[in-house]
Backbone bond lengths (Angstrom), bond angles and torsions (degrees), N, CA, C in turn:
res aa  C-N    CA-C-N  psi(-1)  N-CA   C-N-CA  omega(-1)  CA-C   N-CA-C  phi
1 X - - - 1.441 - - 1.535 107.94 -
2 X 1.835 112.25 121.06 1.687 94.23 167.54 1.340 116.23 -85.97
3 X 1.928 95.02 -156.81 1.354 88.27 -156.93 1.337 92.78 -83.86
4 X 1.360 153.55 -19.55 1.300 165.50 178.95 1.813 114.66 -55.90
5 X 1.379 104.93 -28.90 1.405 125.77 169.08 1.601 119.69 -73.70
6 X 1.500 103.27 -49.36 1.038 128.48 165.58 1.527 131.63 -35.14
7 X 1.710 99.37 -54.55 1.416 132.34 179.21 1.427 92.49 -68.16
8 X 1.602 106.49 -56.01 1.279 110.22 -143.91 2.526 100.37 -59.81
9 X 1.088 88.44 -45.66 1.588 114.24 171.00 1.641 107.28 -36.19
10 X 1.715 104.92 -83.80 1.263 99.14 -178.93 1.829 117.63 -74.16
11 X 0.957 126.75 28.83 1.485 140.52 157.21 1.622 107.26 -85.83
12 X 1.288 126.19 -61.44 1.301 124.87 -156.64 1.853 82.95 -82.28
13 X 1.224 143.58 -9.51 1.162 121.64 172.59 1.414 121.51 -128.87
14 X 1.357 106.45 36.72 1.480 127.25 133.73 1.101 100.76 -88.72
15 X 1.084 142.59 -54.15 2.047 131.19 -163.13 1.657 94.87 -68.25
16 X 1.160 123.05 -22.94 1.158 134.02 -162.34 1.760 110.39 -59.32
17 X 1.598 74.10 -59.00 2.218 109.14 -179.42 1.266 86.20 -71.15
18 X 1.548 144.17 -51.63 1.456 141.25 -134.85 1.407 105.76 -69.26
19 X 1.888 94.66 -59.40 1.707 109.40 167.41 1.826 120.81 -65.30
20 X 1.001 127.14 -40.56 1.386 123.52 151.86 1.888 105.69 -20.61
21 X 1.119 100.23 -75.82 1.434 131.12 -148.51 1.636 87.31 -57.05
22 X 1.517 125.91 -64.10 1.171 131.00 165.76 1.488 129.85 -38.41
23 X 1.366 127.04 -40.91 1.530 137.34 -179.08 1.568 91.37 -88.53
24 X 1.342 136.04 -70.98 1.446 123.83 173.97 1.651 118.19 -93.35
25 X 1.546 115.53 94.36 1.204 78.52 169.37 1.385 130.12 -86.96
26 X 1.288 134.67 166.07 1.185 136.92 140.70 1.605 147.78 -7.81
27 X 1.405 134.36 102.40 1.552 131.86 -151.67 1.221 92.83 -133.02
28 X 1.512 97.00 62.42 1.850 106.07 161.34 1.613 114.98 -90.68
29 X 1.411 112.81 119.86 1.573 137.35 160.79 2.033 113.81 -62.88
30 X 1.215 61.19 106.24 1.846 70.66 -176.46 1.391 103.42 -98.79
31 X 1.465 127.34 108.88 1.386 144.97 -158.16 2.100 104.51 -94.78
32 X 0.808 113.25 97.35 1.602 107.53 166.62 1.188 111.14 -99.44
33 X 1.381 111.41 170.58 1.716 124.59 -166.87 1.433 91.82 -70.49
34 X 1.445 111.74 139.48 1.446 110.61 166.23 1.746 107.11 -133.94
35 X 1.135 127.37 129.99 1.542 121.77 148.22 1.097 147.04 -58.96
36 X 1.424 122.47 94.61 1.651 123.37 -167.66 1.630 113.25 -51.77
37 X 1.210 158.09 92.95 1.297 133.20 -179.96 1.766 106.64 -80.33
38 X 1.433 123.86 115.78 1.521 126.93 153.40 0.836 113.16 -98.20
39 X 1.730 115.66 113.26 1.666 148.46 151.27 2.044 91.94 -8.51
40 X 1.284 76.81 146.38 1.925 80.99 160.90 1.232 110.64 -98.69
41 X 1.544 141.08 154.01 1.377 159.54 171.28 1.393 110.94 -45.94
42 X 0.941 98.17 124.13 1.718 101.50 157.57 1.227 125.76 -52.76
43 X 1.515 138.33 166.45 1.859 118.72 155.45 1.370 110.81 -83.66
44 X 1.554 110.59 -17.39 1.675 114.20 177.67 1.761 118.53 -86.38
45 X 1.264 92.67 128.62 1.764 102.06 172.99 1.538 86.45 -123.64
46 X 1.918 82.49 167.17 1.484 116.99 165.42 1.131 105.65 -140.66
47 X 1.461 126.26 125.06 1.257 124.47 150.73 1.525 143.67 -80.22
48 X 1.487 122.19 102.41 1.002 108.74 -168.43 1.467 153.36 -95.44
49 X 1.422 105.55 -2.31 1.393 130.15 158.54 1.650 108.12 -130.24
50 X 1.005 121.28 -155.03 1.251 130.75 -173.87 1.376 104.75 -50.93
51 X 1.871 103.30 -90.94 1.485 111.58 -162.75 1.643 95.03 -101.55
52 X 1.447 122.79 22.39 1.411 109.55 -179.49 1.610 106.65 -103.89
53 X 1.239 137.50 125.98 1.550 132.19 173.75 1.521 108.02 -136.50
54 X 1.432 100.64 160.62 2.115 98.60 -177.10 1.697 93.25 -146.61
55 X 1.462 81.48 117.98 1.408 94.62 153.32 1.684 114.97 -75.96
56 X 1.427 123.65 143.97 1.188 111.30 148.18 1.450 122.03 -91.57
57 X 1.525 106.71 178.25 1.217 119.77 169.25 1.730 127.63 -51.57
58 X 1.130 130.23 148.20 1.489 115.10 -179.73 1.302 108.26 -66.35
59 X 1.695 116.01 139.05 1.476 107.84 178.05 1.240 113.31 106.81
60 X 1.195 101.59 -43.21 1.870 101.69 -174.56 1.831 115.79 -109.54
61 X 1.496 104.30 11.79 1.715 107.91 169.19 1.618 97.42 -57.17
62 X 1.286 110.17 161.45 0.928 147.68 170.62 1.380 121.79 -74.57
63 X 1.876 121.02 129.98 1.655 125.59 -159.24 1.636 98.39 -80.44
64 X 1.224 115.37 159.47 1.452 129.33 163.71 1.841 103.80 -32.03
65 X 0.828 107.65 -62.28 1.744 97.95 -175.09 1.221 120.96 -73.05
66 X 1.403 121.51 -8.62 1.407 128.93 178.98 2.007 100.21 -76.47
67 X 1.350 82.84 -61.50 2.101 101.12 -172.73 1.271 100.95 -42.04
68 X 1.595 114.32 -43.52 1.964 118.81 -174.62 1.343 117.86 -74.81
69 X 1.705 117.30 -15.96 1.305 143.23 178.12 1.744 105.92 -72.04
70 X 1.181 95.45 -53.83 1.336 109.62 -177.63 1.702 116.52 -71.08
71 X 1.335 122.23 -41.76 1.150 144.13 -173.44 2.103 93.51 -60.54
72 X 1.521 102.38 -66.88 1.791 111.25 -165.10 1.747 101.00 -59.52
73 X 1.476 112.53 -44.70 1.621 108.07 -162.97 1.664 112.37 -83.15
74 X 1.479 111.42 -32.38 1.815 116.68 -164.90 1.595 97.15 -122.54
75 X 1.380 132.00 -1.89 1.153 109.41 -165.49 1.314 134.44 76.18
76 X 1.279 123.94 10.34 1.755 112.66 -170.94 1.335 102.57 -116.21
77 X 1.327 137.95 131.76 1.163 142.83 145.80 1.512 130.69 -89.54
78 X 1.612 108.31 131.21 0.955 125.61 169.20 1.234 138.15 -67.83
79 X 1.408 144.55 122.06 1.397 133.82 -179.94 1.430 115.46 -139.35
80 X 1.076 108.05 177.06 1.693 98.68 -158.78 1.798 79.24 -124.74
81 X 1.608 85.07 165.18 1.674 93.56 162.90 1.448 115.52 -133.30
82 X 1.359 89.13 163.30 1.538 103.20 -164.02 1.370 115.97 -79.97
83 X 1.338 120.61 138.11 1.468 103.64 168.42 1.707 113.26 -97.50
84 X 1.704 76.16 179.87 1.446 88.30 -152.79 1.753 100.17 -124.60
């Protein structure tokens, strides 16, 4: 095979990949480093079914009349935990 054959070869299969590439293209996810940031915990939980409970985020627990709001209409009580 010369080198003219050669050329001639990988030519028709670049147009080959080119048209491929054109009728389907490609749905590549290009992944970069990312930093997760997780909020810190509140000291207040609620538990709301059995084994399910949510802390919120710091800052965003819930005021004395909200927790007593919650407590009279749905039943859930709030409690905080202690540190240690």
């Amino acid at each position: 095979m010369t080198d003219i054959d050669k050329l001639d070869q990988w030519f028709k299969e670049e147009l080959a990949r080119i048209r491929y590439e054109l009728e389907f293209p490609s749905r590549k996810i290009e992944f970069t480093s990312a930093i997760i940031h997780i909020p810190e915990r509140s000291n207040w939980y609620v538990v709301l079914f059995d084994e399910l409970s949510y802390y919120p985020k710091k800052g965003s627990e819930p005021n004395l009349f909200q927790r007593k709001m919650m407590e009279l209409f749905f039943g859930v009580k709030w409690k905080k935990t202690t540190q240690k």
